[in-house]
C-alpha positions as CSV (number, residue, x, y, z in Angstrom):
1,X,-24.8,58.1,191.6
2,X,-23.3,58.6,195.0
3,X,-24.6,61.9,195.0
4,X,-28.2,60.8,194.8
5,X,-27.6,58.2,197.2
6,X,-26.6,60.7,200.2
7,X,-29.1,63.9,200.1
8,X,-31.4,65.8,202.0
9,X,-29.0,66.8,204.9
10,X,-30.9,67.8,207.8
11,X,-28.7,70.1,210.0
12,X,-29.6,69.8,213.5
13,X,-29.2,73.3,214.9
14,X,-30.5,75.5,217.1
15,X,-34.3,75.2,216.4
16,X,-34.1,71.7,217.3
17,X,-32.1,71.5,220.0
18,X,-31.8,74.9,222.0
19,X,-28.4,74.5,222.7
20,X,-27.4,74.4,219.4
21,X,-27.1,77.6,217.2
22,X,-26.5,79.0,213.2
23,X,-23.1,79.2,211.8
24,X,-21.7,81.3,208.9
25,X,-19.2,79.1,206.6
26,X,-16.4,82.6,206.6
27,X,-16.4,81.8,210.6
28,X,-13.4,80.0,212.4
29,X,-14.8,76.3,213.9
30,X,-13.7,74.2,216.5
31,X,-14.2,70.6,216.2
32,X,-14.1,68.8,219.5
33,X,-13.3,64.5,219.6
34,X,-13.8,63.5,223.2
35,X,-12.5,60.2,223.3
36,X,-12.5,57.8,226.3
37,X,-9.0,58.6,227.2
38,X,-7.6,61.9,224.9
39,X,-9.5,64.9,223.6
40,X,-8.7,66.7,220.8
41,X,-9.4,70.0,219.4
42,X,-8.8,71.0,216.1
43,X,-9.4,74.8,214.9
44,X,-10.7,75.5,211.3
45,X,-12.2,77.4,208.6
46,X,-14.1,76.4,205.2
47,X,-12.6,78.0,202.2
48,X,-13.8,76.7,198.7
49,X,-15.5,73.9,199.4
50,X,-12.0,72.4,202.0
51,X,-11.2,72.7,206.0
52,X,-8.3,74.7,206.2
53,X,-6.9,73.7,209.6
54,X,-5.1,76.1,211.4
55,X,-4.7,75.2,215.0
56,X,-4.4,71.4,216.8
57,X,-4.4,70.5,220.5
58,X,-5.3,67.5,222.7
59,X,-5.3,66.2,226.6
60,X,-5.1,63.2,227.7
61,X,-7.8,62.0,230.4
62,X,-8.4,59.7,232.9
63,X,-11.9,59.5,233.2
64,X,-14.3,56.7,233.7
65,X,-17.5,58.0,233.0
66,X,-17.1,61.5,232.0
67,X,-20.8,62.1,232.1
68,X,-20.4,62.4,236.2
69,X,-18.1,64.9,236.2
70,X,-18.8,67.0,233.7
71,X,-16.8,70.6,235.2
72,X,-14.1,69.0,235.2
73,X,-14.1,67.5,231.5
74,X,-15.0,70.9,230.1
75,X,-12.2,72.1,231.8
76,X,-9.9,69.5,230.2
77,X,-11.6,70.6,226.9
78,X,-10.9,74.0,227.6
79,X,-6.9,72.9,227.7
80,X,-7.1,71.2,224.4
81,X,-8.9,74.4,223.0
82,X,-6.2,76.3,224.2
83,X,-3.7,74.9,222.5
84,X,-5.3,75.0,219.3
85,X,-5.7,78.8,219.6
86,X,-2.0,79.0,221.0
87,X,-0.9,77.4,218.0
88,X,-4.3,79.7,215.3
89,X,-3.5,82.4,217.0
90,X,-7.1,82.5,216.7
91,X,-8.9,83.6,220.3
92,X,-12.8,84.2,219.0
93,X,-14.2,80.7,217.8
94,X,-18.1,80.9,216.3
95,X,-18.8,77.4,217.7
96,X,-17.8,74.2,218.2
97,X,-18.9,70.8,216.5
98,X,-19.0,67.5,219.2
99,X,-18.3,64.0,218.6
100,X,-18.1,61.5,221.5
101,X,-16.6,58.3,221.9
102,X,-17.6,55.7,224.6
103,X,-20.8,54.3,222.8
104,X,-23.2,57.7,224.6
105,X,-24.7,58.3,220.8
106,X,-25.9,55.5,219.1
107,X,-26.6,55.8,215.1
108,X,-28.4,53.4,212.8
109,X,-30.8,53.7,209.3
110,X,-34.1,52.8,209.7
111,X,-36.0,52.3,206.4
112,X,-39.7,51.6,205.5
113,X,-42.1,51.2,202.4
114,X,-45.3,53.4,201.8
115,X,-47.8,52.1,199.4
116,X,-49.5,55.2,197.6
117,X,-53.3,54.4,197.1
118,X,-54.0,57.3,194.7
119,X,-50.5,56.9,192.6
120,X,-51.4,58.6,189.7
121,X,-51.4,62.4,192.3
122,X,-48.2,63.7,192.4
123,X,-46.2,63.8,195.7
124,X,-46.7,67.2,198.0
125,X,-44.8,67.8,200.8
126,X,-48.0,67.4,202.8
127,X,-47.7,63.9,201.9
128,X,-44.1,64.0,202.6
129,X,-44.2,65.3,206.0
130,X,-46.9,62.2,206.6
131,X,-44.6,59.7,205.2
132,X,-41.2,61.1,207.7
133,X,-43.3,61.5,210.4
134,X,-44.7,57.8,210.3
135,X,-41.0,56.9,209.3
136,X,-39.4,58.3,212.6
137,X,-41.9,57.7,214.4
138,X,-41.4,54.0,213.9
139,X,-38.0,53.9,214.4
140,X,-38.4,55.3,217.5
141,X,-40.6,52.5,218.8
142,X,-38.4,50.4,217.4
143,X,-35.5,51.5,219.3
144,X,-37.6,51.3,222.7
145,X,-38.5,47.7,222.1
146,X,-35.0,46.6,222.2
147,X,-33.8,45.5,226.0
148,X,-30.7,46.4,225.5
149,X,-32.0,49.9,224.6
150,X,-34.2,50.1,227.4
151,X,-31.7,53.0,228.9
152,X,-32.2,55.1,225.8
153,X,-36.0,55.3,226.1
154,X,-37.5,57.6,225.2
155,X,-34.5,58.2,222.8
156,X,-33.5,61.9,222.1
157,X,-32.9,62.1,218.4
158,X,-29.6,64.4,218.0
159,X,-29.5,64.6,213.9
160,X,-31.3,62.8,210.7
161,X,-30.3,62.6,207.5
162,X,-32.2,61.5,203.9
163,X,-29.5,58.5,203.0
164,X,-31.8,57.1,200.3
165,X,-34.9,57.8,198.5
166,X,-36.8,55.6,195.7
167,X,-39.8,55.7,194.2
168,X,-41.0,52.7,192.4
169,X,-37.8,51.1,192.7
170,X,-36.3,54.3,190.9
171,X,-33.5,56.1,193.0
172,X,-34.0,59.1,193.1
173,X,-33.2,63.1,194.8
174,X,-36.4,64.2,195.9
175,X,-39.3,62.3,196.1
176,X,-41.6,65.9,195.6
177,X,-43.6,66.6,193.0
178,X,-42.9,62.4,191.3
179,X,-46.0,60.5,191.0
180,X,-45.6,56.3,191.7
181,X,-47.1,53.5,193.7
182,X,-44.4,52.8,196.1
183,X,-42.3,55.6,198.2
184,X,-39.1,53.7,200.0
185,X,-36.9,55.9,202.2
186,X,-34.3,55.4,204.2
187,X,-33.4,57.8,207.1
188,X,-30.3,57.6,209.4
189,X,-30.6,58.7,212.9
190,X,-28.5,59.2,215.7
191,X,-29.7,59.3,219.2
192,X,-28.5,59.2,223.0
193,X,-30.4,58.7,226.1
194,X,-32.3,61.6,228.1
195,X,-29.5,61.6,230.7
196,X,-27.0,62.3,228.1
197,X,-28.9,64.6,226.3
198,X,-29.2,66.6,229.7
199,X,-25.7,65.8,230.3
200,X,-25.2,67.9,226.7
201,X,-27.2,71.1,227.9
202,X,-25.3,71.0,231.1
203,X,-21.9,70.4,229.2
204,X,-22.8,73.1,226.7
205,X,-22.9,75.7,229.6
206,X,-19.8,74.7,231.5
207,X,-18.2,75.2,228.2
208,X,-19.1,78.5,227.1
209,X,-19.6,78.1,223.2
210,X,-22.1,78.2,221.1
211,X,-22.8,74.3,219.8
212,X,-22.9,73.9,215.9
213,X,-23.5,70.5,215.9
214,X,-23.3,66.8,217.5
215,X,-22.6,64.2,215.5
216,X,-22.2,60.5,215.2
217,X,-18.4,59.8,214.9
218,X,-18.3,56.9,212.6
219,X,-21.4,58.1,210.0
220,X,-18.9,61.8,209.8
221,X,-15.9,59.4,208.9
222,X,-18.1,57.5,206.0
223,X,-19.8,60.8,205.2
224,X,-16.0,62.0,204.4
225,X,-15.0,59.0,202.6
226,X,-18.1,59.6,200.2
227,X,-16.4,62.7,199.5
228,X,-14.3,60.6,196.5
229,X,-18.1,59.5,195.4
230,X,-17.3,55.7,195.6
231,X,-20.7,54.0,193.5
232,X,-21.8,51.5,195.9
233,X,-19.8,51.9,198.6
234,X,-19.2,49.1,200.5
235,X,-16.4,49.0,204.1
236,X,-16.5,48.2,207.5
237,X,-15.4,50.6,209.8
238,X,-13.5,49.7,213.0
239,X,-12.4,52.6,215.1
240,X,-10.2,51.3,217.7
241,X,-10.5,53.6,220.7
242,X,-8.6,54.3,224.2
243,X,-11.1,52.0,226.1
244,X,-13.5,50.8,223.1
245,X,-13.9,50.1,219.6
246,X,-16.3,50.8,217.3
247,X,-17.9,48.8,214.6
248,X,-19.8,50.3,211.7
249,X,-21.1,48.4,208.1
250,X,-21.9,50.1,205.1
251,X,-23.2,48.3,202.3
252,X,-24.8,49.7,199.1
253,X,-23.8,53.4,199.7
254,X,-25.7,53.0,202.2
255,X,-24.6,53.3,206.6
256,X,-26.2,50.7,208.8
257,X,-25.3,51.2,211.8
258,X,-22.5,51.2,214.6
259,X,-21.8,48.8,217.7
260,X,-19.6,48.8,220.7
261,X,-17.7,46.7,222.4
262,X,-15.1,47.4,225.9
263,X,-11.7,46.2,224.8
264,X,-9.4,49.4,222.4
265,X,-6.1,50.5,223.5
266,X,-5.8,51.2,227.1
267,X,-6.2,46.9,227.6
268,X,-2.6,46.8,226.0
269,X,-0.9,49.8,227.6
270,X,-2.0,48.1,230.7
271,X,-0.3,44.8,229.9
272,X,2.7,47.3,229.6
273,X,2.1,48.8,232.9
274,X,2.1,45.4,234.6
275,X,4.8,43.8,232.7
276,X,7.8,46.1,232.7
277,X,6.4,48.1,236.5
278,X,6.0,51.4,234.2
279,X,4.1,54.5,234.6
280,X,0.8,54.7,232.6
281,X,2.5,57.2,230.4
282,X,5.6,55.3,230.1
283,X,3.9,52.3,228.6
284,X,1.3,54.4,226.4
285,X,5.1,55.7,224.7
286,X,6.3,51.9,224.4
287,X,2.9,51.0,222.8
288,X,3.5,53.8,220.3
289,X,6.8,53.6,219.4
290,X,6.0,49.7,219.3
291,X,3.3,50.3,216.6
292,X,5.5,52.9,214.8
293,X,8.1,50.0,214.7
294,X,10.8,52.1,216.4
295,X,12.2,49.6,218.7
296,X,14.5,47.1,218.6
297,X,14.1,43.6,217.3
298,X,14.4,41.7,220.4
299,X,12.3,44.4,222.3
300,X,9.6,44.5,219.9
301,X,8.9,40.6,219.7
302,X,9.0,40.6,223.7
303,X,6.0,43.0,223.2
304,X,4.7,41.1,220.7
305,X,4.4,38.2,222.8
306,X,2.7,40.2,225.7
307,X,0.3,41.7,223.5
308,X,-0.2,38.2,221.9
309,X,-3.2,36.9,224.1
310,X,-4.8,40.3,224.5
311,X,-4.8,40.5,220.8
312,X,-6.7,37.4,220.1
313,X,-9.4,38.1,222.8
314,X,-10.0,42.0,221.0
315,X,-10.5,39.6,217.6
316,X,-13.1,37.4,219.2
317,X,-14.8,40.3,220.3
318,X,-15.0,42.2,217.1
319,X,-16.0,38.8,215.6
320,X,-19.3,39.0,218.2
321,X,-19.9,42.4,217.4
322,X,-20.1,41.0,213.5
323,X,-23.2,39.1,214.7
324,X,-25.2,42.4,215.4
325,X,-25.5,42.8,211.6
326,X,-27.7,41.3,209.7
327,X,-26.4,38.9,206.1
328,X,-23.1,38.7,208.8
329,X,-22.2,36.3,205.7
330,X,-22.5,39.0,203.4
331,X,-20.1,41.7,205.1
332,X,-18.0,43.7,203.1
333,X,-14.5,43.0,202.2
334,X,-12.8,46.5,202.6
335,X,-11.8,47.2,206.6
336,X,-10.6,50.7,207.2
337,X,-9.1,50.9,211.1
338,X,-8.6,54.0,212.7
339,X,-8.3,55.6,216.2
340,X,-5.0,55.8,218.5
341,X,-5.2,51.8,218.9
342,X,-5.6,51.0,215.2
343,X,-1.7,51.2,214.5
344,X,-1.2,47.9,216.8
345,X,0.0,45.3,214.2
346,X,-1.7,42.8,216.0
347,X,-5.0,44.1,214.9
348,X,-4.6,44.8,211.5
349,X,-2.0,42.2,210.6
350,X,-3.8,40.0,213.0
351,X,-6.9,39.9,210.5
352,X,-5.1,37.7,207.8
353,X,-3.1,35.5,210.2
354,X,-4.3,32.1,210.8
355,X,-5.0,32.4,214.3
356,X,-6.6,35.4,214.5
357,X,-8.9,34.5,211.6
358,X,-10.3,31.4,213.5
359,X,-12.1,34.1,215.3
360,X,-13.1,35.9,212.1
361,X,-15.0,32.9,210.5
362,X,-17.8,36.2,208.6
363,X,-15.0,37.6,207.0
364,X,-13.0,35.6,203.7
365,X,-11.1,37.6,201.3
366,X,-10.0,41.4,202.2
367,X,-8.2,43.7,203.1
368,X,-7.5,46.0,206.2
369,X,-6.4,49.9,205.2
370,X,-5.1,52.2,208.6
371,X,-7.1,55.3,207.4
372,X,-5.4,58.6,207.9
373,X,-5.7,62.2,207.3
374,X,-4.0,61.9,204.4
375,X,-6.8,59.7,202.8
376,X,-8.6,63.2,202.2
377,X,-5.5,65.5,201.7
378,X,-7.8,66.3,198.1
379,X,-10.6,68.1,200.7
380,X,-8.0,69.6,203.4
381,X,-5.3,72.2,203.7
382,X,-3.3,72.9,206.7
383,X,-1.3,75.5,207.5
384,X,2.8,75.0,208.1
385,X,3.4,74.1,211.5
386,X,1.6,71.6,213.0
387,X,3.0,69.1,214.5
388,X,1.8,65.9,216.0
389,X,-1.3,65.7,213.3
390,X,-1.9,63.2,210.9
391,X,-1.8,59.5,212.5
392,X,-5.0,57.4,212.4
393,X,-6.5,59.2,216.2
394,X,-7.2,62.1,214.0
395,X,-8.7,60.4,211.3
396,X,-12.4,61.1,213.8
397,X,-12.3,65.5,214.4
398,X,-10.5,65.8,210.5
399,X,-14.2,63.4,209.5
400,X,-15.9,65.8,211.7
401,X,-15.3,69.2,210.3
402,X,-15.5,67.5,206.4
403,X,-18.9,66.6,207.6
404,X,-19.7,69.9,209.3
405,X,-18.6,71.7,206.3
406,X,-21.1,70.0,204.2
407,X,-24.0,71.1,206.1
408,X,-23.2,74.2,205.2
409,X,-25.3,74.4,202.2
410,X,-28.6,75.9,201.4
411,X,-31.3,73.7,202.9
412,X,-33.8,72.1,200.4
413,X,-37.6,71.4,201.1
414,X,-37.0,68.0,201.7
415,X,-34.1,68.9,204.2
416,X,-36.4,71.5,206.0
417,X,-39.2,69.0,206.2
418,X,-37.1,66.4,208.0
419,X,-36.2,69.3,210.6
420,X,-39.8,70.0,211.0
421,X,-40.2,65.9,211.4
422,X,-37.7,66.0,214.4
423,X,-38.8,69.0,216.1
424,X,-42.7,67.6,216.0
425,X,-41.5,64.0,217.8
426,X,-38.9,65.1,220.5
């Protein structure tokens, strides 16, 4: 069923946003995961339906607001890349796929009801193209009449996708050519603001490749989950970043959408820094090692008691951002954490203690799974030789180039309609 539930991929490429160009599956990729404080690069190609990985390479970054100084960050990219094709041996890449942390993209579903007056005619893509068009056009208003959103306005719409379809309650592939009284779809988007969007274009040039794609971070990591065609899939995503994390729902098979709030990683290796009068690096190696649970006893519970305080405040926060969900009651029970914070044992552990769980009054019984690489080892191969790969920071670019590799496909009508949809309301 999962199958139906997930359809109609639209690619975004270069006919809707100019930057943006065609790709040819037998082609070399780069995925690109610019986090708030590392970037990574990850070289690829699609072979039978997997991502073979051949080449791995990141940079760590001290930016604030990498947006203002945007030579500069493609020329920390370019490092990373470098790297990776050090390692491929591989120095032609077709294009590169984005994904950004820092809360820039935005992505949520947006779903609406059409009544069909003359139910008995069969749906044409005429009608079809009426329906989208009202569809995103709404959710685009929508968007703009939020405050908070006010920033975003008008929003530039970076990709859409067909997440459900039903037609007189009856779930189904393609609403074209059924005949019924009701048409419901669903349609998740992911947008930025006009600065960032420019920001893109600018970005784009500086870095000298052609841009496959740019997608939402957390919608690629449930898109690769759905790989295993879980019926009714039903987690919350928390991806724990360098200086924020991320909170996505999905309930039904179905995305909602993400929020953001400003506490991830960097707030502990900072308690480090000021602790034990250590070098940002230094303390960013104690946090790890701390997390892998290679220190010492007495060591590790002195850390544990700095990061004690710190801890509690991230779990209030990710309680707030449960309140941006509607049915917060009704949230799933499965918690998947990833990103380079998501091995702190205060946040996952954290989630079943007492303490912590005063500050997690949506959530009763469930259970919290570190979600790594591995968890798709069925749709990846990798060649010998990489090292430093696999740990939950990579869980984001491996989701990435799964997702990229599914919009490889032959479009359908219903998938070049939306396209047509987005091109006609930019």
């Amino acid at each position: 069923m999962i199958d139906n539930l997930l359809v109609a991929i639209m690619k975004l490429m270069a006919r809707t946003l100019p930057f943006l160009k065609k790709q040819n599956p037998r082609d070399a990729f780069l995925v690109l995961d610019i986090g708030t404080k590392i970037i990574k690069a990850v070289i690829f190609f699609v072979e039978d339906e997997k991502i073979i990985i051949i080449g791995y390479g990141k940079k760590h970054h001290n930016l604030e607001n990498y947006t203002k100084n945007v030579r500069r960050l493609a020329d920390l990219c370019k490092t990373a890349i470098s790297q990776a094709q050090k390692q491929s041996r591989i120095q032609k890449i077709n294009g590169a796929i984005l994904g950004f942390g820092g809360g820039f993209i935005k992505g949520e579903t947006f779903s609406q009801k059409f009544f069909r007056e003359n139910f008995q005619r069969t749906i044409d893509i005429s009608e079809l193209k009426n329906i989208l068009q009202k569809l995103q056009w709404k959710a685009r208003e929508e968007i703009c009449h939020r405050p908070e959103e006010a920033a975003s306005c008008p929003p530039k719409l970076l990709q859409s996708w067909i997440c459900e379809a039903r037609v007189d309650g009856y779930l189904v592939t393609n609403p074209f050519d059924f005949q019924g009284k009701e048409i419901m779809l669903s349609v998740f988007n992911s947008y930025s603001s006009a600065d960032f969007f420019n920001f893109l274009e600018e970005f784009s040039s500086f870095l000298k490749l052609e841009l496959f794609g740019i997608f939402d971070e957390s919608f690629a990591v449930y898109q690769a989950i759905l790989r295993k065609k879980i019926p009714n899939f039903n987690a919350i995503f928390i991806d724990v970043g360098g200086l924020s994390t991320n909170v996505s729902v999905a309930r039904k098979g179905k995305f909602e959408k993400s929020v953001e709030f400003g506490l991830g990683g960097q707030n502990f290796t900072e308690l480090l820094t000021r602790t034990f009068g250590v070098s940002e690096l230094e303390a960013e190696d104690i946090k790890i090692k701390y997390s892998r649970g290679e220190l010492g006893y007495g060591v590790g519970k002195k850390i544990a008691k700095i990061f004690e305080k710190a801890s509690l405040l991230w779990h209030k926060a990710l309680n707030l951002s449960f309140e941006e969900f509607s049915f917060k009651r009704y949230l799933p029970s499965q918690i998947y954490l990833f990103g380079g914070g998501s091995l702190l044992p205060e946040l996952r552990d954290g989630l079943i203690k007492k303490k912590a769980k005063e500050h997690l009054s949506n959530l009763a019984d469930f259970k919290a799974e570190i979600l790594t690489p591995s968890h798709f080892k069925d749709s990846v191969g990798m060649v010998k030789g990489i090292e430093d790969y696999g740990f939950p920071q990579d869980t984001v670019p491996l989701s990435l180039a799964l997702f990229f590799s599914s919009t490889l496909k032959k479009e359908s009508i219903f998938e070049k309609i939306l396209k047509q949809t987005l091109r006609i309301i930019q």
